[in-house]
C-alpha positions as a Markdown table, in Angstrom:
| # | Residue | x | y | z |
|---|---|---|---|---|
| 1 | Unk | -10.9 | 11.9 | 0.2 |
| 2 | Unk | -14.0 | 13.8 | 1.4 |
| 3 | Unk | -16.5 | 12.1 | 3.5 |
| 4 | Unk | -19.2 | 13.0 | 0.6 |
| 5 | Unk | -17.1 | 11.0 | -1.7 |
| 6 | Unk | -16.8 | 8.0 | -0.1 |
| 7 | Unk | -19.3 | 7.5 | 2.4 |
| 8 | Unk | -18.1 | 5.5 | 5.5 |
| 9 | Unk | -14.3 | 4.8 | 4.5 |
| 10 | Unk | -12.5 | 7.0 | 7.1 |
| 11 | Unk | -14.7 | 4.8 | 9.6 |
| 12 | Unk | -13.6 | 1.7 | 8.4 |
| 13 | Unk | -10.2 | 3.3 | 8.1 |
| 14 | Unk | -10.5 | 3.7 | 11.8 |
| 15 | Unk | -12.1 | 0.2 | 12.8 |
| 16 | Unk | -9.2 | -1.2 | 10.5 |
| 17 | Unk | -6.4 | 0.7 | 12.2 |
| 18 | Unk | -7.5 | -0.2 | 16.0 |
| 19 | Unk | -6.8 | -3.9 | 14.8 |
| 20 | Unk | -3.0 | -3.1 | 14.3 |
| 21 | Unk | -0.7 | -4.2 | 17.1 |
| 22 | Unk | 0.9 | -0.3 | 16.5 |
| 23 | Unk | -2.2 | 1.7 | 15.8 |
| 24 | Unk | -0.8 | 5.1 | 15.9 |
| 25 | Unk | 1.9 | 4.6 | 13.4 |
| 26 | Unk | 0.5 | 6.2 | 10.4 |
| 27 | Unk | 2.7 | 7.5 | 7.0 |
| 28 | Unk | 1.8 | 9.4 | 3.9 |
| 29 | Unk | 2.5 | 7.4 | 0.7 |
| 30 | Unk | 2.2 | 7.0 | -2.7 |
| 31 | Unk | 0.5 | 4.3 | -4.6 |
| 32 | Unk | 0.6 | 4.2 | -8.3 |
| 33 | Unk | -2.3 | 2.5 | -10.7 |
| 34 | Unk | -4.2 | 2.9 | -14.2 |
| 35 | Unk | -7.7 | 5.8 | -12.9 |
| 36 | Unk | -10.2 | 2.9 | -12.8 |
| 37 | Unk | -8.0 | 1.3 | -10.0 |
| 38 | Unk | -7.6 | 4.2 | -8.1 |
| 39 | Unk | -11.1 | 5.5 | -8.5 |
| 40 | Unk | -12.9 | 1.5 | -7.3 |
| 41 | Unk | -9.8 | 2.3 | -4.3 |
| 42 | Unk | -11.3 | 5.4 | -3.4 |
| 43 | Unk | -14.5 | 4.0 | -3.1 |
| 44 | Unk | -13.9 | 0.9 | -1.3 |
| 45 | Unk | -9.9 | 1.1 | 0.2 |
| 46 | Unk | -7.7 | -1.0 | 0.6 |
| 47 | Unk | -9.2 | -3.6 | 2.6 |
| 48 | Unk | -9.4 | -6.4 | -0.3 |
| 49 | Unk | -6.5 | -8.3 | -1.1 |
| 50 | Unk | -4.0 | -7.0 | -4.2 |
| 51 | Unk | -4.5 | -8.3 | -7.5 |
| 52 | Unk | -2.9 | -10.8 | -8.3 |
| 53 | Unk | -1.0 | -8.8 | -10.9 |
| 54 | Unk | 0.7 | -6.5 | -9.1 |
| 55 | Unk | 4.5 | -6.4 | -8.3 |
| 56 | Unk | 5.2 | -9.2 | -5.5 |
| 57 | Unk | 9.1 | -9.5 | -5.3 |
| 58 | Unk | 8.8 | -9.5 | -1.6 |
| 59 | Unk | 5.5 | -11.0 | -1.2 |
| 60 | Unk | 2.2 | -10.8 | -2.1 |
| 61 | Unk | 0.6 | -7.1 | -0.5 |
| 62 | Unk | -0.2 | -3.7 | -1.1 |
| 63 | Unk | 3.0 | -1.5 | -2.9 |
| 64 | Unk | 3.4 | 2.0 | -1.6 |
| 65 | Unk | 6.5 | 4.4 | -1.9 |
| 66 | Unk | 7.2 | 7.5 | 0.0 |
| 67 | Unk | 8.5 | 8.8 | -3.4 |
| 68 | Unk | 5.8 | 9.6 | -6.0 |
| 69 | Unk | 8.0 | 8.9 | -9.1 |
| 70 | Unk | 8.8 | 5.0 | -7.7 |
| 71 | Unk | 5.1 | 4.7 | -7.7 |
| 72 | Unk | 5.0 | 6.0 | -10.7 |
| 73 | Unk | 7.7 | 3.7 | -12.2 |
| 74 | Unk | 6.9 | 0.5 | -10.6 |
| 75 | Unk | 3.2 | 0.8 | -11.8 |
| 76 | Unk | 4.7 | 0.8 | -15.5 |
| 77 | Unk | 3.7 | 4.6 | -15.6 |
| 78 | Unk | 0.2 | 4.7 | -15.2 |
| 79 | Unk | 0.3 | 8.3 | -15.1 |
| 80 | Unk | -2.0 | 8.6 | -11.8 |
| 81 | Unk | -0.8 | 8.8 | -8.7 |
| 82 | Unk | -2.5 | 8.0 | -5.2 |
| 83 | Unk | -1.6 | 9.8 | -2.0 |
| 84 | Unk | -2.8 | 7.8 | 0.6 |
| 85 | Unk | -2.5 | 7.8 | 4.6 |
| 86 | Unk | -1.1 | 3.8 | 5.5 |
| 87 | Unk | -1.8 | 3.3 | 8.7 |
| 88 | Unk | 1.3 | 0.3 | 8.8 |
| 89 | Unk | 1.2 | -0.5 | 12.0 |
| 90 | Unk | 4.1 | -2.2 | 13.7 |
| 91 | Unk | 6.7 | -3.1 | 10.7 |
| 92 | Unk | 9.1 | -5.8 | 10.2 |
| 93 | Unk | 11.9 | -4.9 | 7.6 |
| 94 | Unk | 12.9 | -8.1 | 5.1 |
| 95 | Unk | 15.8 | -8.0 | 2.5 |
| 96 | Unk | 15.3 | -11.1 | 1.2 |
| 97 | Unk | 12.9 | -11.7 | -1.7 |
| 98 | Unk | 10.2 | -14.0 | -1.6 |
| 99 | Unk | 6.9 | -13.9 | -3.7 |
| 100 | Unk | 5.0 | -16.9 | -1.8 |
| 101 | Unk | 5.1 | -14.9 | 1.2 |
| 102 | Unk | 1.4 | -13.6 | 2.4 |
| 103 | Unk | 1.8 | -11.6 | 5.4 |
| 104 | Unk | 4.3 | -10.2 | 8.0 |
| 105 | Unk | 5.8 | -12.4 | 10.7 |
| 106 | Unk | 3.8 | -12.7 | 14.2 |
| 107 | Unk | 3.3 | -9.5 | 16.2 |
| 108 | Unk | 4.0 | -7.2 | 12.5 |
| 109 | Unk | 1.2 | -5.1 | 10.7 |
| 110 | Unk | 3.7 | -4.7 | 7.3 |
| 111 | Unk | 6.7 | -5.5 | 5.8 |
| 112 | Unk | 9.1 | -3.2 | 4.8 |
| 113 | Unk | 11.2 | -3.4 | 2.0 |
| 114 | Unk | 14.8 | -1.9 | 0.2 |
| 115 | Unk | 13.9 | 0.6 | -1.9 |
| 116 | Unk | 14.6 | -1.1 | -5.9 |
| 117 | Unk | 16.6 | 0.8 | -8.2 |
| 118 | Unk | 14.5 | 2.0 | -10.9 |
| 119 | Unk | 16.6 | 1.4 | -14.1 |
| 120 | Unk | 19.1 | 4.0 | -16.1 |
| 121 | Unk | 17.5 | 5.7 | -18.7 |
């Protein structure tokens, strides 16, 4: 996103990602959502928690994929598609599914997860 477009967010990017116990960790991903969603993200990022609605198999957090089309799936086909630089920080992987969970353990910036099977068609 261009500076011009959303004044002061690759600033707060920055201030965000010095927080992280693994600053320089960094990935491109995808993030899936209906235009008015992505558009109030662009202006404001990611710093709010995630609505309440969205998927939360593994916990209650922000979704991404490194594969636009389980973005696309998991966000019931929303048709637009957000590619987005995650700064994730040190990450903890968990298998095991729990939607009460609100954050990674101590000492972890993110959780990651096994990818889900999207179904057959």
């Amino acid at each position: 996103v261009a500076e011009e477009h959303a004044p002061g967010l690759t600033q707060r990017f920055n201030d965000c990602r010095r927080l992280l116990n693994e600053p320089s960790l960094a990935l491109r991903l995808y993030y899936a959502a209906p235009l008015p969603v992505l558009q109030e993200l662009l202006l404001r990022g990611f710093e709010s928690p995630a609505p309440e609605l969205q998927e939360n198999t593994y916990g209650r957090g922000w979704y991404f994929s490194k594969f636009a089309s389980y973005a696309h799936h998991f966000s019931d086909g929303s048709g637009h598609l957000l590619l987005a630089l995650v700064a994730v920080g040190s990450t903890e992987t968990v298998v095991r599914r729990n939607p009460s969970r609100g954050a990674p353990s101590e000492g972890y910036d993110a959780i990651i997860v096994p990818g889900r099977q999207t179904p057959s068609r």
